[in-house]
C-alpha positions in Angstrom: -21.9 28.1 29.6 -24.0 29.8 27.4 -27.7 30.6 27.9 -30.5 30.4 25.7 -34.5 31.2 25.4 -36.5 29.5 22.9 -40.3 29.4 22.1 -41.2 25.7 21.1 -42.0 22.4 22.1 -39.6 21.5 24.6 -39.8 17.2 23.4 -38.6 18.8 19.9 -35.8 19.7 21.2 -32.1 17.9 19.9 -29.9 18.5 22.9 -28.9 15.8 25.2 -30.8 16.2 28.3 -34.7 17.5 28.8 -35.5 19.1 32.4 -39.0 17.3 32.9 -40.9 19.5 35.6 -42.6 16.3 36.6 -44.8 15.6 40.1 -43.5 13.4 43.0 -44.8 10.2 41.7 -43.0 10.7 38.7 -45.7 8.6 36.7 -47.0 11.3 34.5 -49.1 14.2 34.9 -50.2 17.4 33.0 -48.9 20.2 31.5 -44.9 19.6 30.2 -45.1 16.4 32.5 -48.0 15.0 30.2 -46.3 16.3 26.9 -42.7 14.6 28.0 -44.1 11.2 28.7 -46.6 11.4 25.5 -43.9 12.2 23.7 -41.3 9.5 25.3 -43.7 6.5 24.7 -44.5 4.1 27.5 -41.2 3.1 28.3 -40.9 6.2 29.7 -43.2 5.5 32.7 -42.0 1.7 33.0 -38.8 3.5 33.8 -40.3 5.9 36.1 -42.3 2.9 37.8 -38.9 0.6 38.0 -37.5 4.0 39.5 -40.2 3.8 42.0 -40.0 0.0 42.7 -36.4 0.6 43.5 -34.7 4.0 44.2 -37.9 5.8 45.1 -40.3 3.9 47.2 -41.4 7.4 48.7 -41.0 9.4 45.2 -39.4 12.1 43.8 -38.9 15.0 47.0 -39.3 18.8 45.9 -35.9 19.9 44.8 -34.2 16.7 43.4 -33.8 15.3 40.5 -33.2 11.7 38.7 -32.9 10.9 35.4 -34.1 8.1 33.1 -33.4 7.3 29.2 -35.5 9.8 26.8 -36.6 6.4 24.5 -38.7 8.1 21.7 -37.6 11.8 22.0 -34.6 13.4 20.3 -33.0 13.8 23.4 -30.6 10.9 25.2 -32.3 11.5 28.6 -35.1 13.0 30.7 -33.7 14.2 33.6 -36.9 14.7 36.2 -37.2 17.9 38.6 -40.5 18.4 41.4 -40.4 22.1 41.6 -42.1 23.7 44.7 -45.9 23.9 44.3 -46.8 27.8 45.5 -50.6 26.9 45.9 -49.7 24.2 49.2 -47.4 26.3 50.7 -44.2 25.6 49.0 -42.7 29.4 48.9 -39.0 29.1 49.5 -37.1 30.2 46.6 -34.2 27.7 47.7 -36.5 24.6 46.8 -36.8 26.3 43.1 -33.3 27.0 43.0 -32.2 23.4 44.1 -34.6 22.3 41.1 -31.9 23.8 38.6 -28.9 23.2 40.6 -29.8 19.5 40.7 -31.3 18.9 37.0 -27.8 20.4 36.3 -25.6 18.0 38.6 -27.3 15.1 37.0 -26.6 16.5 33.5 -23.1 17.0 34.9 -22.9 13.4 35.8 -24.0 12.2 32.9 -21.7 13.8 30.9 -24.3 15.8 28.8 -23.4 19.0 26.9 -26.8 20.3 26.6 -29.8 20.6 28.4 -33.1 21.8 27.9 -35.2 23.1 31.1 -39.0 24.3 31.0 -40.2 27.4 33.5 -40.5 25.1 36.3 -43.2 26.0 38.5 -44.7 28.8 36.7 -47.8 26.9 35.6 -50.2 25.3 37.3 -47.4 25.4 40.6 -48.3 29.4 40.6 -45.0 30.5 40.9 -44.4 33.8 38.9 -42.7 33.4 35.8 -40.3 36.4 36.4 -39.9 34.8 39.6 -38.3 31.5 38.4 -36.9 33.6 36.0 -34.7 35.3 38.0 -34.3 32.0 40.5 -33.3 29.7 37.3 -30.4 32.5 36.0 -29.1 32.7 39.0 -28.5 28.9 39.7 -27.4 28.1 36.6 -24.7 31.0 36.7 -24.0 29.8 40.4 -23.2 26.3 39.2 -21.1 27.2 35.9 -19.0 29.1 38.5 -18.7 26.0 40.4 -18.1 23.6 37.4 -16.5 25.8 35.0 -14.9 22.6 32.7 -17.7 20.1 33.5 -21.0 21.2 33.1 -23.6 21.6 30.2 -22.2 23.9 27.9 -25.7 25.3 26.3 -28.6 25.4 28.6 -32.0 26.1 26.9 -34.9 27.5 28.6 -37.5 26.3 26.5 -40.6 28.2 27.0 -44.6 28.3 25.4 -45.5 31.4 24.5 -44.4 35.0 23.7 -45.2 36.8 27.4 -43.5 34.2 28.8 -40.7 34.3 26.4 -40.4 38.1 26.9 -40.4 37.4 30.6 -37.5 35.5 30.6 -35.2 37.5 28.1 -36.2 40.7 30.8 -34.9 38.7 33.6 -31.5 37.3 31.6 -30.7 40.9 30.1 -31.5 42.2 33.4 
Protein backbone atom coordinates (compact mmCIF):
# COMPACT_ATOMS: atom_id res chain seq x y z
CA UNK A 1 0.00 0.00 0.00
CA UNK A 2 1.46 3.09 -0.58
CA UNK A 3 0.88 6.33 1.31
CA UNK A 4 0.44 9.68 0.29
CA UNK A 5 -0.07 13.50 1.56
CA UNK A 6 -1.56 16.05 -0.59
CA UNK A 7 -2.68 19.68 -0.08
CA UNK A 8 -6.12 20.24 -1.95
CA UNK A 9 -9.64 19.86 -2.04
CA UNK A 10 -10.31 16.49 -0.91
CA UNK A 11 -14.02 16.39 -3.51
CA UNK A 12 -11.23 17.01 -6.31
CA UNK A 13 -9.87 14.19 -5.78
CA UNK A 14 -10.00 11.10 -8.80
CA UNK A 15 -9.56 8.04 -6.63
CA UNK A 16 -12.34 5.61 -5.95
CA UNK A 17 -13.29 6.17 -2.43
CA UNK A 18 -13.49 9.66 -0.26
CA UNK A 19 -13.22 9.28 3.67
CA UNK A 20 -16.07 11.80 4.69
CA UNK A 21 -15.31 12.79 8.45
CA UNK A 22 -19.08 13.33 8.71
CA UNK A 23 -21.31 13.76 12.19
CA UNK A 24 -23.66 10.94 13.57
CA UNK A 25 -26.65 12.02 11.74
CA UNK A 26 -24.84 11.74 8.68
CA UNK A 27 -27.14 14.59 7.07
CA UNK A 28 -24.49 17.09 6.55
CA UNK A 29 -22.63 19.38 8.54
CA UNK A 30 -19.53 21.84 8.38
CA UNK A 31 -16.14 21.78 7.64
CA UNK A 32 -15.13 18.65 5.04
CA UNK A 33 -18.66 17.24 5.92
CA UNK A 34 -20.30 20.47 4.38
CA UNK A 35 -17.79 20.61 1.36
CA UNK A 36 -18.45 16.58 0.64
CA UNK A 37 -22.21 16.90 0.45
CA UNK A 38 -21.96 20.51 -1.49
CA UNK A 39 -19.93 18.95 -3.61
CA UNK A 40 -21.98 15.48 -4.03
CA UNK A 41 -25.38 17.23 -4.85
CA UNK A 42 -28.54 16.37 -3.00
CA UNK A 43 -28.61 12.89 -3.71
CA UNK A 44 -25.96 12.66 -1.50
CA UNK A 45 -28.15 13.41 1.63
CA UNK A 46 -31.34 11.43 0.14
CA UNK A 47 -28.82 8.59 0.43
CA UNK A 48 -27.74 9.46 3.85
CA UNK A 49 -31.56 10.00 4.90
CA UNK A 50 -32.60 6.44 3.16
CA UNK A 51 -29.42 5.25 5.21
CA UNK A 52 -31.06 6.53 8.21
CA UNK A 53 -34.72 5.39 7.39
CA UNK A 54 -33.26 1.92 7.11
CA UNK A 55 -29.82 0.76 8.45
CA UNK A 56 -29.40 3.66 10.90
CA UNK A 57 -32.34 4.56 12.85
CA UNK A 58 -29.93 5.59 15.71
CA UNK A 59 -27.10 7.00 13.29
CA UNK A 60 -23.71 6.69 12.46
CA UNK A 61 -21.71 5.48 16.18
CA UNK A 62 -18.16 7.05 16.69
CA UNK A 63 -15.79 4.70 14.97
CA UNK A 64 -17.83 3.16 12.10
CA UNK A 65 -18.22 3.69 8.88
CA UNK A 66 -20.85 3.18 5.90
CA UNK A 67 -20.67 4.11 2.62
CA UNK A 68 -23.00 5.62 -0.07
CA UNK A 69 -22.49 6.39 -3.99
CA UNK A 70 -20.30 9.77 -4.55
CA UNK A 71 -23.16 10.97 -7.35
CA UNK A 72 -21.58 14.30 -8.53
CA UNK A 73 -17.85 13.95 -7.33
CA UNK A 74 -15.08 12.26 -9.24
CA UNK A 75 -14.93 9.64 -6.86
CA UNK A 76 -17.31 6.25 -7.06
CA UNK A 77 -18.19 6.44 -3.38
CA UNK A 78 -18.23 8.38 -0.10
CA UNK A 79 -17.46 6.21 2.43
CA UNK A 80 -18.64 8.07 5.92
CA UNK A 81 -16.45 8.01 9.25
CA UNK A 82 -17.67 9.86 12.95
CA UNK A 83 -14.36 10.43 14.39
CA UNK A 84 -14.18 11.03 18.32
CA UNK A 85 -15.11 14.58 19.27
CA UNK A 86 -12.10 15.68 21.97
CA UNK A 87 -14.21 18.67 23.24
CA UNK A 88 -17.30 16.03 24.83
CA UNK A 89 -14.99 13.75 26.23
CA UNK A 90 -14.19 11.46 23.43
CA UNK A 91 -10.26 10.87 24.12
CA UNK A 92 -9.48 7.32 23.44
CA UNK A 93 -7.16 6.99 20.61
CA UNK A 94 -8.82 3.45 19.72
CA UNK A 95 -12.17 5.29 18.59
CA UNK A 96 -9.75 7.41 16.07
CA UNK A 97 -7.98 4.51 15.07
CA UNK A 98 -11.20 2.37 14.39
CA UNK A 99 -12.24 5.46 12.14
CA UNK A 100 -9.32 4.43 9.67
CA UNK A 101 -9.47 0.77 10.16
CA UNK A 102 -13.19 0.85 9.31
CA UNK A 103 -13.28 3.56 6.30
CA UNK A 104 -10.61 1.07 5.05
CA UNK A 105 -12.64 -2.35 5.55
CA UNK A 106 -15.49 -0.71 3.65
CA UNK A 107 -13.03 0.34 0.81
CA UNK A 108 -11.90 -3.22 1.09
CA UNK A 109 -15.29 -4.52 0.58
CA UNK A 110 -16.07 -2.56 -2.06
CA UNK A 111 -13.30 -3.52 -3.93
CA UNK A 112 -11.74 0.09 -4.23
CA UNK A 113 -8.06 0.68 -5.10
CA UNK A 114 -7.84 4.07 -3.79
CA UNK A 115 -9.02 6.05 -1.08
CA UNK A 116 -8.82 9.47 -0.08
CA UNK A 117 -9.10 10.27 3.94
CA UNK A 118 -9.20 13.94 5.46
CA UNK A 119 -7.36 14.60 9.12
CA UNK A 120 -10.27 13.26 10.84
CA UNK A 121 -10.82 14.93 14.01
CA UNK A 122 -8.32 17.60 13.95
CA UNK A 123 -10.72 20.42 13.25
CA UNK A 124 -13.35 21.52 14.99
CA UNK A 125 -13.24 17.76 17.00
CA UNK A 126 -9.94 19.31 18.68
CA UNK A 127 -7.91 16.45 18.25
CA UNK A 128 -4.21 17.35 17.55
CA UNK A 129 -3.28 17.00 14.12
CA UNK A 130 0.04 15.22 14.96
CA UNK A 131 -2.08 13.25 17.05
CA UNK A 132 -4.31 11.71 14.31
CA UNK A 133 -1.35 11.81 12.47
CA UNK A 134 0.44 9.32 14.14
CA UNK A 135 -3.11 7.35 15.03
CA UNK A 136 -4.09 7.31 11.09
CA UNK A 137 -0.29 5.86 9.95
CA UNK A 138 -0.44 3.46 12.21
CA UNK A 139 -3.91 1.94 11.31
CA UNK A 140 -3.51 2.00 7.99
CA UNK A 141 0.02 0.17 8.22
CA UNK A 142 -1.82 -2.24 10.76
CA UNK A 143 -4.53 -3.09 8.21
CA UNK A 144 -2.14 -3.46 5.02
CA UNK A 145 -0.42 -5.99 7.24
CA UNK A 146 -3.67 -7.64 7.72
CA UNK A 147 -4.90 -7.44 4.08
CA UNK A 148 -1.76 -7.44 2.24
CA UNK A 149 -3.62 -8.65 -1.46
CA UNK A 150 -6.93 -6.91 -0.79
CA UNK A 151 -6.93 -3.59 0.34
CA UNK A 152 -6.60 -0.03 -1.17
CA UNK A 153 -3.50 0.13 -2.90
CA UNK A 154 -2.85 4.18 -2.65
CA UNK A 155 -4.30 5.91 0.39
CA UNK A 156 -4.36 9.73 0.26
CA UNK A 157 -4.40 11.87 3.19
CA UNK A 158 -5.77 14.88 1.71
CA UNK A 159 -5.08 17.75 3.83
CA UNK A 160 -5.87 22.01 3.81
CA UNK A 161 -3.08 23.77 4.46
CA UNK A 162 0.73 23.75 4.64
CA UNK A 163 1.18 23.32 8.78
CA UNK A 164 -1.02 20.72 8.52
CA UNK A 165 0.61 19.26 5.52
CA UNK A 166 4.05 19.55 7.20
CA UNK A 167 2.43 17.86 10.26
CA UNK A 168 1.57 14.91 8.63
CA UNK A 169 4.78 14.27 6.37
CA UNK A 170 6.71 14.74 10.21
CA UNK A 171 4.59 12.00 11.51
CA UNK A 172 4.92 9.54 8.17
CA UNK A 173 8.80 10.05 7.89
CA UNK A 174 8.92 9.69 11.49
Amino acid sequence: MRIEIVEGDITSRHVDAIVNAANSSLLGGGGVDGAIHRAAGPELLEACRELRKTELPDGLSVGSAVATPGFRLPAQWVIHTVGPNRHAGQTDPALLASCFRQSLGVAKDLGARSLAFPAVSAGIYGWDAGEVASIAFDAVRRFDAENPDSGPELVEFVLFGQPTVDIFRDALEA
